[in-house]
N, C-alpha and C positions, 0 to 999 in steps of 0.2 A: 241196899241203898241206905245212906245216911245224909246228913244234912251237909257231909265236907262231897256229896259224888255234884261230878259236874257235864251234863250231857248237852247235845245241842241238837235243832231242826231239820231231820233229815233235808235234806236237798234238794228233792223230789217232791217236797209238799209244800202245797201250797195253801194261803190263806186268802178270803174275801170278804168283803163285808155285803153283803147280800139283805138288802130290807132291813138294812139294822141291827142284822144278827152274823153273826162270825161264823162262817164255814171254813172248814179243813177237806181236804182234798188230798187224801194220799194213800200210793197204792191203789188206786181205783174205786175208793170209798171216798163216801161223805161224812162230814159231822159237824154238828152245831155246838158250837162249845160257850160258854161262856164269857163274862166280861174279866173275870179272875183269871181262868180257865188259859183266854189270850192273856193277861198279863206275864201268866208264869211262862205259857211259849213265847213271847216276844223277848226274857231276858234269861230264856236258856240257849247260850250263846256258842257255847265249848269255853268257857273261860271263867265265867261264874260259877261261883258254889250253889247249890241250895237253900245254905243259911243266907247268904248275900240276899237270893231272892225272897225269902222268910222274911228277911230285915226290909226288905224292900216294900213288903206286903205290909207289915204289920205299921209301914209309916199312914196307909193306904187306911185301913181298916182297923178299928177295937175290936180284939177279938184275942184271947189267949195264946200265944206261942205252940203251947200242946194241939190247941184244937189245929191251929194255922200249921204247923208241919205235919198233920196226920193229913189233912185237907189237901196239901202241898205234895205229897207222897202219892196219895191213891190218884190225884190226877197226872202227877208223871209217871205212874205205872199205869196205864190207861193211854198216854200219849205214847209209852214205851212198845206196849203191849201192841199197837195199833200202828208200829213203824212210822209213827209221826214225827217222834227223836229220836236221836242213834246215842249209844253211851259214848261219851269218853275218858270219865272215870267214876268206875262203880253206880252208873245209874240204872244197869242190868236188872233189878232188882235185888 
């Protein structure tokens, strides 16, 4: 995975907002994910890059590019890992 893979939200999963907190739904698991956590799933499309979403974040938040792609990275290997997104290029890990 590098910052040009571009993957999207399996199709299967769903999202809610439950008492104010973001659940995922997929596969027949639960998860509470975060407010960041939902931004990167809400703009990993199949069409966007990584850095798009990076560039998208860091308009978002003060925070380092390093720190924001490493952050960036372990949560889509996590959404990956977790059949939340399916790759469609080089998000495999």
């Amino acid at each position: 995975m590098n910052v040009s893979s571009v993957c999207k939200k399996n199709i299967q999963t769903r999202i809610r907002r439950i008492a104010n907190r973001h659940v995922v739904l997929a596969n027949g698991k639960c998860f509470e994910i975060n407010d960041v956590s939902k931004f990167i799933l809400d703009h990993l499309d199949g069409k966007t890059s990584l850095s798009k979403v990076i560039d998208l974040l860091m308009e978002e938040y003060e925070v380092d590019r390093g720190t924001l792609e490493n952050d960036v990275f372990r949560t889509v290997e996590f959404l990956h890992a977790n059949d939340i997104i399916i790759d469609v290029e080089g998000c495999n890990g």
